[in-house]
N, CA, C and O atoms as a GROMACS GRO file, in nm:
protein
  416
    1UNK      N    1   6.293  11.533   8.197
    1UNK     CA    2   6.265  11.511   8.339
    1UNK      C    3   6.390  11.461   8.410
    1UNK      O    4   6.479  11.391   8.362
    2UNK      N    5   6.383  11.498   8.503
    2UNK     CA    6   6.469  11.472   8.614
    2UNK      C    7   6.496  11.334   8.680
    2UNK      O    8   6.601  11.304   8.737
    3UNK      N    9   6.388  11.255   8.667
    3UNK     CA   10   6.377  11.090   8.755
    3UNK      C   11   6.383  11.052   8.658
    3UNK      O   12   6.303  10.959   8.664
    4UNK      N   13   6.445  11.050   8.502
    4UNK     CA   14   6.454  10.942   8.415
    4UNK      C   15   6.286  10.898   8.368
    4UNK      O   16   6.270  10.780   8.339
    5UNK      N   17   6.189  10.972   8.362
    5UNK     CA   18   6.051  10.947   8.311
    5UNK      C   19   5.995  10.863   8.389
    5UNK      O   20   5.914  10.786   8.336
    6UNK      N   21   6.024  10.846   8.571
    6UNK     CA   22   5.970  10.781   8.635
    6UNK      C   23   5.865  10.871   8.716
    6UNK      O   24   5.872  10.856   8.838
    7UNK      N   25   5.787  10.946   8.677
    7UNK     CA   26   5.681  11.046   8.764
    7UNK      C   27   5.648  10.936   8.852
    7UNK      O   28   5.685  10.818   8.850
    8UNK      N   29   5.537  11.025   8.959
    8UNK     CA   30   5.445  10.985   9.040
    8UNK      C   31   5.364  10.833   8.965
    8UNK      O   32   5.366  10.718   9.008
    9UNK      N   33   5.298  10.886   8.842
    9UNK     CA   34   5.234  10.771   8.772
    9UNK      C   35   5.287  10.640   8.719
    9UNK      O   36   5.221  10.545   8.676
   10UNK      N   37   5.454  10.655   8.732
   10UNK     CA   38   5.491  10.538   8.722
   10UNK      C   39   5.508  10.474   8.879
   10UNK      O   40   5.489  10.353   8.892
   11UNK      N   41   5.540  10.545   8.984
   11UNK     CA   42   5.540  10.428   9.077
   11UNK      C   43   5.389  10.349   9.139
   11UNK      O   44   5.377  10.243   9.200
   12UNK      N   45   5.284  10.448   9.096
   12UNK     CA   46   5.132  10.440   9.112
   12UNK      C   47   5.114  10.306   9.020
   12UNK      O   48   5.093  10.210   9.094
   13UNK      N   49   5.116  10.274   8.902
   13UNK     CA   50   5.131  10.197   8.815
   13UNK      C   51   5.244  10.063   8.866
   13UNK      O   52   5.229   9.965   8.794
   14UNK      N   53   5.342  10.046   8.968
   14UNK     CA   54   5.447   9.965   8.955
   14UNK      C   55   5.314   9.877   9.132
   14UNK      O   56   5.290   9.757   9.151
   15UNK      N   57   5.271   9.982   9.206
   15UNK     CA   58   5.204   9.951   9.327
   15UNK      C   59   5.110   9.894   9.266
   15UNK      O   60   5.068   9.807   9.342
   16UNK      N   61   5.039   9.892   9.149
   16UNK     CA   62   4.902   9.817   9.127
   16UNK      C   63   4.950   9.687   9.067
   16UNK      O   64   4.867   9.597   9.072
   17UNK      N   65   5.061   9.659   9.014
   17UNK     CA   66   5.096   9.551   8.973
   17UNK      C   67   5.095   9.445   9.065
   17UNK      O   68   5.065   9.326   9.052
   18UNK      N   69   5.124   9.494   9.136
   18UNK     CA   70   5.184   9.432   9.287
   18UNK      C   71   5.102   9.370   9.369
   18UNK      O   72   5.131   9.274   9.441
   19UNK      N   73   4.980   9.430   9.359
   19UNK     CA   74   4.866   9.405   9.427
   19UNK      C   75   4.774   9.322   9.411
   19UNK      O   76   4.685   9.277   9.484
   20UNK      N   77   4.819   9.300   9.266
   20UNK     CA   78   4.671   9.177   9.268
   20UNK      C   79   4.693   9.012   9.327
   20UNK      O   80   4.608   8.925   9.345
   21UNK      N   81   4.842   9.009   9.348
   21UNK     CA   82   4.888   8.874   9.407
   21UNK      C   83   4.822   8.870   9.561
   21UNK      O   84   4.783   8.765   9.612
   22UNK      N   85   4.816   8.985   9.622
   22UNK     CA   86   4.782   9.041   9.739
   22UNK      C   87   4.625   9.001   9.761
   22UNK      O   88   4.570   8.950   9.858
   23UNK      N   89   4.575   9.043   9.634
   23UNK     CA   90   4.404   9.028   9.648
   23UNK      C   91   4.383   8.902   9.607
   23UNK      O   92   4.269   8.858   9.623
   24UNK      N   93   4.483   8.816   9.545
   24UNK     CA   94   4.421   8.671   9.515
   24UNK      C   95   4.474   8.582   9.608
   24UNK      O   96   4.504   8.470   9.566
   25UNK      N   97   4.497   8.615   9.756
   25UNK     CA   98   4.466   8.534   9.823
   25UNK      C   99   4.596   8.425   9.855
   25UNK      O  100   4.597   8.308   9.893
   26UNK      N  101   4.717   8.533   9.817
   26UNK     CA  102   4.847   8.488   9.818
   26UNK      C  103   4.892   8.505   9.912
   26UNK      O  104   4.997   8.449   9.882
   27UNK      N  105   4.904   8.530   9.991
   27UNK     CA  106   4.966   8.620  10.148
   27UNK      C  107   4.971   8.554  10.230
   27UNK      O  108   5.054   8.572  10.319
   28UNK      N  109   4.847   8.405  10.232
   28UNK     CA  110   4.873   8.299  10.348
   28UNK      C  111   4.804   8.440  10.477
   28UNK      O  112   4.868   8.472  10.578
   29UNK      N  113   4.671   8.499  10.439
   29UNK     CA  114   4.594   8.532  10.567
   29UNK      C  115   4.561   8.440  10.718
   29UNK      O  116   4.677   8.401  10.712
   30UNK      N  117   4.534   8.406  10.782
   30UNK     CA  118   4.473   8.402  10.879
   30UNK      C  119   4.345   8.318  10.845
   30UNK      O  120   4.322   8.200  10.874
   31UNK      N  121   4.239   8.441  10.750
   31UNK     CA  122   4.124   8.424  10.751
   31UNK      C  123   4.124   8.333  10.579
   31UNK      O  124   4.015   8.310  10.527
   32UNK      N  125   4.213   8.304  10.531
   32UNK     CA  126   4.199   8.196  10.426
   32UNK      C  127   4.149   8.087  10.465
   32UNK      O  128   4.170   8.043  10.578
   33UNK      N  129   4.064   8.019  10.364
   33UNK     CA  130   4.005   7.912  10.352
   33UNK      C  131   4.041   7.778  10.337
   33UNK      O  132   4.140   7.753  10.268
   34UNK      N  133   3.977   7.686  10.390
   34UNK     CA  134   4.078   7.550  10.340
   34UNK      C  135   4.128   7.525  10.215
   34UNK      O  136   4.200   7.426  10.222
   35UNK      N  137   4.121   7.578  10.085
   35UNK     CA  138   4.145   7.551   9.986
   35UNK      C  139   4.250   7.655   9.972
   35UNK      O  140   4.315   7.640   9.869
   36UNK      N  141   4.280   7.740  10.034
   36UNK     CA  142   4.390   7.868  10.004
   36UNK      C  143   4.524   7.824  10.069
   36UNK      O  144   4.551   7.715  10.121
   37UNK      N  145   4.578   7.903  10.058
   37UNK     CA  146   4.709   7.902  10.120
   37UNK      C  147   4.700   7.825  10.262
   37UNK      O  148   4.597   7.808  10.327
   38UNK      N  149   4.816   7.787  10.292
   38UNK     CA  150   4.831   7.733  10.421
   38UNK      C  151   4.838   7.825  10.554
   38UNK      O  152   4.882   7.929  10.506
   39UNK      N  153   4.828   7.840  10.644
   39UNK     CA  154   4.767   7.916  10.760
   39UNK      C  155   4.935   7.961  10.788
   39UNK      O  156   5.012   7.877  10.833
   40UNK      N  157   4.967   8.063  10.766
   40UNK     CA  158   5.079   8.173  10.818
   40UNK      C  159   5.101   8.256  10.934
   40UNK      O  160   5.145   8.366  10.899
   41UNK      N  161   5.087   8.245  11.054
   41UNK     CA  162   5.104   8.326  11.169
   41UNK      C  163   5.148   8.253  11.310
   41UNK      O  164   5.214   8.159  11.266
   42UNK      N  165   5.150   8.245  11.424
   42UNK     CA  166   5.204   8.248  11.495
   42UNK      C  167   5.124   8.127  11.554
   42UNK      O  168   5.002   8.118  11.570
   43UNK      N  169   5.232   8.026  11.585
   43UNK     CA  170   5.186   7.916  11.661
   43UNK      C  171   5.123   7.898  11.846
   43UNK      O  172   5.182   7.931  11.949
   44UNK      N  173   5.023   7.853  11.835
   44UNK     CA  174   4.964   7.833  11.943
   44UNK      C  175   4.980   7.732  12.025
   44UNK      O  176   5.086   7.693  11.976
   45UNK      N  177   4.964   7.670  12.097
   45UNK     CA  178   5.053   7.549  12.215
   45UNK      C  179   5.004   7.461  12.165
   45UNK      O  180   5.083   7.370  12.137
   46UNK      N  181   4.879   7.443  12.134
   46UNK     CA  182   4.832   7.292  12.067
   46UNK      C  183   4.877   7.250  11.972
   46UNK      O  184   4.919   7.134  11.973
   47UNK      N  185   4.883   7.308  11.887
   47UNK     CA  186   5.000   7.289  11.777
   47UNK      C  187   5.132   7.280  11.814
   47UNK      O  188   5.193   7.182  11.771
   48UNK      N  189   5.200   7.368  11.895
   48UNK     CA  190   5.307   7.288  11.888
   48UNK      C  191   5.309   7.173  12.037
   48UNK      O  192   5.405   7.135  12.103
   49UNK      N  193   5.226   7.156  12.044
   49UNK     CA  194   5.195   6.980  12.126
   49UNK      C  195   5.194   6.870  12.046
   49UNK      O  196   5.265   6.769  12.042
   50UNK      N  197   5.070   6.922  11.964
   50UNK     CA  198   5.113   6.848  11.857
   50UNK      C  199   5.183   6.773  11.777
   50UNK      O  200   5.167   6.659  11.734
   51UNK      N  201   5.302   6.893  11.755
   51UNK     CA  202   5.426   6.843  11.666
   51UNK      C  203   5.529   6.775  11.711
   51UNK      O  204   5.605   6.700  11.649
   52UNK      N  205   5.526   6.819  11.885
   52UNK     CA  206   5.611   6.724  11.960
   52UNK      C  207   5.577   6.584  11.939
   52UNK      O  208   5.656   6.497  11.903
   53UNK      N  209   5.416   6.565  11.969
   53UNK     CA  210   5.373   6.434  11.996
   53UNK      C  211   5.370   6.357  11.850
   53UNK      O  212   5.355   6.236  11.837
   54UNK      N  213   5.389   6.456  11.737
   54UNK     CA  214   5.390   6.361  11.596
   54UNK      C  215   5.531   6.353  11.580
   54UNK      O  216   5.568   6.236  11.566
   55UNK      N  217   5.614   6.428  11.576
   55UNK     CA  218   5.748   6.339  11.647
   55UNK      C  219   5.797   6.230  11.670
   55UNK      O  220   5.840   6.137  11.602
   56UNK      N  221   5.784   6.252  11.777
   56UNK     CA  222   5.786   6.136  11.904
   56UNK      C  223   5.736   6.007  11.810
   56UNK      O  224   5.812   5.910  11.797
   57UNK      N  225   5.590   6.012  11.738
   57UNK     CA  226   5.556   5.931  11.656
   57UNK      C  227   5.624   5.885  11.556
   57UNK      O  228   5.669   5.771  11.545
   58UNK      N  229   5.634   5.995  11.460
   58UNK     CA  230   5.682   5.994  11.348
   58UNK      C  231   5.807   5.967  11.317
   58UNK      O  232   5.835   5.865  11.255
   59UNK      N  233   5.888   6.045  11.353
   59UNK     CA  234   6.068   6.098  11.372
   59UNK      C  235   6.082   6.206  11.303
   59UNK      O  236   5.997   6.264  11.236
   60UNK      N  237   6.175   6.229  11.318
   60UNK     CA  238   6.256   6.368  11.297
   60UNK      C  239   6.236   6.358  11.132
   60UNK      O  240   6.252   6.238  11.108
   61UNK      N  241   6.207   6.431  11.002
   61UNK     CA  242   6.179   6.411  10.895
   61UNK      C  243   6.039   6.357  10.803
   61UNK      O  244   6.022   6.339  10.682
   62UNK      N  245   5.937   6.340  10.941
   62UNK     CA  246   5.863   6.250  10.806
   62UNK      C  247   5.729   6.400  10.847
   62UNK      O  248   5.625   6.389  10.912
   63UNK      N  249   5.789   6.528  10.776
   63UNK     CA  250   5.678   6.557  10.832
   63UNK      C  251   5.548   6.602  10.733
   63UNK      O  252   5.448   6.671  10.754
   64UNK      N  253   5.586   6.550  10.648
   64UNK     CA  254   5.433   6.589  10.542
   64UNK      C  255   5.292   6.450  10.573
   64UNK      O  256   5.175   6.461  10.538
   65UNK      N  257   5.363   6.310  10.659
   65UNK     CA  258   5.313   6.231  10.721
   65UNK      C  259   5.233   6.288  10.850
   65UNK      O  260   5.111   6.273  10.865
   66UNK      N  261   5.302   6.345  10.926
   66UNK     CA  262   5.247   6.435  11.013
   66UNK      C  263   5.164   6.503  11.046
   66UNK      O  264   5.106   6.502  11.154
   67UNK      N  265   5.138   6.607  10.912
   67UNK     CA  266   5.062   6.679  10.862
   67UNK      C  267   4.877   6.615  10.858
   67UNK      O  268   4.767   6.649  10.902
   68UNK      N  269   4.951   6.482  10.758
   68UNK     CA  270   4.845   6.393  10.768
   68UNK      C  271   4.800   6.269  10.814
   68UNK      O  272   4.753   6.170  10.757
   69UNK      N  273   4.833   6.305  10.964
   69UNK     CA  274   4.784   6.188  11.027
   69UNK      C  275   4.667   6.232  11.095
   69UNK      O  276   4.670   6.349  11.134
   70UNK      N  277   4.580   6.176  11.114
   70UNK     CA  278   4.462   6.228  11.129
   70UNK      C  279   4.443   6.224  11.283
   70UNK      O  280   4.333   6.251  11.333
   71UNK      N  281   4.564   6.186  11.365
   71UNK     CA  282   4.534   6.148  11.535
   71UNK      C  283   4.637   6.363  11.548
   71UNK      O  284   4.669   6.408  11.658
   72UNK      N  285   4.656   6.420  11.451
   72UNK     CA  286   4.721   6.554  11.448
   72UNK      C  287   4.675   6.615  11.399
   72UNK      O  288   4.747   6.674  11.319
   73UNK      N  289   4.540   6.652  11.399
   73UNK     CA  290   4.437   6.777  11.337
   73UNK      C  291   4.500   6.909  11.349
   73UNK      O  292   4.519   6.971  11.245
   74UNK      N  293   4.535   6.960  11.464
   74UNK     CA  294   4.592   7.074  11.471
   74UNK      C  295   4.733   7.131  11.355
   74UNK      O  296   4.778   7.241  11.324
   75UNK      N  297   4.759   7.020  11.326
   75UNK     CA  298   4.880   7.027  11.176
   75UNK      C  299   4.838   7.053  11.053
   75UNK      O  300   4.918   7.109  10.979
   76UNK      N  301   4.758   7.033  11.023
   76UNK     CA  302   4.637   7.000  10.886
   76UNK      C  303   4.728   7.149  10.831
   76UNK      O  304   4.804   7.156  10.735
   77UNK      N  305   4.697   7.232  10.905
   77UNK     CA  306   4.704   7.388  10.833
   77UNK      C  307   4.823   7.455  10.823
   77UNK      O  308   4.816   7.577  10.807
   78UNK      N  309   4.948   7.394  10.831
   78UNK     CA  310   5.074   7.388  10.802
   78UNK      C  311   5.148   7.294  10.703
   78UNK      O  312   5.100   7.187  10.668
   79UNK      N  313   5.236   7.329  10.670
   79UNK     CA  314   5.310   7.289  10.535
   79UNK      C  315   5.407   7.220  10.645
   79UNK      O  316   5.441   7.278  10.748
   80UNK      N  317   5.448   7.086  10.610
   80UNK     CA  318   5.562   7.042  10.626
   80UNK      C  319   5.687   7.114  10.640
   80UNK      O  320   5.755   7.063  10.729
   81UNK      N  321   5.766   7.253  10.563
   81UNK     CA  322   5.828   7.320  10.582
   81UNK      C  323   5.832   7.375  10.727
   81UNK      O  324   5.929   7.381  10.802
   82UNK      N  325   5.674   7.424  10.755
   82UNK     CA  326   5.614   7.499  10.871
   82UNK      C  327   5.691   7.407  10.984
   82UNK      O  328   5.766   7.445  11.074
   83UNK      N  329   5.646   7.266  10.951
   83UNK     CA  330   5.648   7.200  11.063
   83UNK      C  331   5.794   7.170  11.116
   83UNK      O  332   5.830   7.153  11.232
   84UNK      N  333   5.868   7.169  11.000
   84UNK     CA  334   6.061   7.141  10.971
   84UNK      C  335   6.117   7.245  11.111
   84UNK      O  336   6.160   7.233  11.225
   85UNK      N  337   6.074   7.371  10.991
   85UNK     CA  338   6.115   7.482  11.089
   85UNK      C  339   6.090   7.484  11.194
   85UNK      O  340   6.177   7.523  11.271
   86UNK      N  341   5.942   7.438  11.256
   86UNK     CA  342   5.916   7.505  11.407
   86UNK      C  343   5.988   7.383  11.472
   86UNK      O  344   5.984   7.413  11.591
   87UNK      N  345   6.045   7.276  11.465
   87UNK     CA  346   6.081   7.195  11.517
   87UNK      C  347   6.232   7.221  11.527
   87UNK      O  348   6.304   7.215  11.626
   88UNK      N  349   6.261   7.250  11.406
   88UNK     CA  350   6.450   7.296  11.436
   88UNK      C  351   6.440   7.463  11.548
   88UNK      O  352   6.528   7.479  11.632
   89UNK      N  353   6.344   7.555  11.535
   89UNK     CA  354   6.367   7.661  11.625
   89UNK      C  355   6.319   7.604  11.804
   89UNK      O  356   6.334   7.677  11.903
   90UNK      N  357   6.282   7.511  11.806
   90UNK     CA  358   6.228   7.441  11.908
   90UNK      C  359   6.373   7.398  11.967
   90UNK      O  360   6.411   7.433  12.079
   91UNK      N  361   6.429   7.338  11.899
   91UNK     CA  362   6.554   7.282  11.945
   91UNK      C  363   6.694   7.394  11.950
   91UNK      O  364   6.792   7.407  12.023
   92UNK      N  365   6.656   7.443  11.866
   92UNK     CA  366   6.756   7.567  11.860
   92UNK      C  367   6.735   7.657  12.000
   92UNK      O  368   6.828   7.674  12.079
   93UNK      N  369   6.644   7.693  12.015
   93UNK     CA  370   6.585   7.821  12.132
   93UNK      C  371   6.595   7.726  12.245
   93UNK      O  372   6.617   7.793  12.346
   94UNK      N  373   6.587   7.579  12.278
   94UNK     CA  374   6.594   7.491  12.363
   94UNK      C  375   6.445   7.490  12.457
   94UNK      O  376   6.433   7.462  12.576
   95UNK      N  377   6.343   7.528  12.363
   95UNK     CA  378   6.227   7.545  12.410
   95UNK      C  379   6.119   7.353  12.425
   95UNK      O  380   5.998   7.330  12.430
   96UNK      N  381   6.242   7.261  12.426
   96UNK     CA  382   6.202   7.144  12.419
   96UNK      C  383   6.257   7.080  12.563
   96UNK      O  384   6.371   7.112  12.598
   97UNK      N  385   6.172   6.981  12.657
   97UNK     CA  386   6.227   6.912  12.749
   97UNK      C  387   6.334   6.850  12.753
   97UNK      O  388   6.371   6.838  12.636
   98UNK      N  389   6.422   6.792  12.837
   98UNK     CA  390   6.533   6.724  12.847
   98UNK      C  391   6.511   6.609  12.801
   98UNK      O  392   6.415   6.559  12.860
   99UNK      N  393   6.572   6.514  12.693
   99UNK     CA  394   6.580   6.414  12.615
   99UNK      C  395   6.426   6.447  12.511
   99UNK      O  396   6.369   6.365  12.439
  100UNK      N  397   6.402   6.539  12.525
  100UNK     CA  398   6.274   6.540  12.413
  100UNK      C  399   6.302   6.520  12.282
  100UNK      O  400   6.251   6.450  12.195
  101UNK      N  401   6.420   6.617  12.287
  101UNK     CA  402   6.473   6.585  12.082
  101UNK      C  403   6.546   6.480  12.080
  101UNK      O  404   6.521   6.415  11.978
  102UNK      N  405   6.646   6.417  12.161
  102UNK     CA  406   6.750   6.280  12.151
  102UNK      C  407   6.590   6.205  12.166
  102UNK      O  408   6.589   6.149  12.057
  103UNK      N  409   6.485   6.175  12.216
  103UNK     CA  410   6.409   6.044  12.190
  103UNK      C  411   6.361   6.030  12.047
  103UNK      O  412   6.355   5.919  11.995
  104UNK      N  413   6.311   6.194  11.950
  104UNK     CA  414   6.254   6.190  11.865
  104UNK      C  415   6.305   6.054  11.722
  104UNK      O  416   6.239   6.046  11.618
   0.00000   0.00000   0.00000
């Protein structure tokens, strides 16, 4: 053969491998459950109100505290990473008020 013995049935076979990480709930859906992955998609204003106002609280770094402070429900469903990042693209994009990040 020509592809080195890679037919059709081997890439059919390489796609099912692949997939079961997909079906167990690895992907960080939307529609995952509290016990699954952490909530992956696109932030909504309350949330990032939120993160300002746990901030402001917290400081710049404490954010797995954040996460779980219970006066910041809207955080619950983000990873500390989540929260790192949306806070450095916040400041980066300058999508934050004047002295908002120098008070944090």
């Amino acid at each position: 053969q020509e592809d080195g013995g890679l037919g059709p049935t081997a890439f059919a076979a390489a796609d099912e491998g692949s997939k079961g990480a997909r079906d167990a709930g690895e992907c960080g859906d939307a529609d995952d459950s509290k016990d699954g992955p952490p909530f992956r998609g696109y932030w909504e204003e309350p949330e990032e109100q939120a993160l300002r106002d746990a901030v402001q609280k917290h400081g710049i770094g404490a954010w797995e505290k954040m996460r779980h402070d219970s006066e910041f429900k809207a955080l619950e469903s983000r990873t500390g990473v989540q929260l790192k990042d949306k806070w450095r693209n916040l400041i980066k994009f300058q999508h934050l008020r004047r002295g908002e990040a120098e008070s944090a």
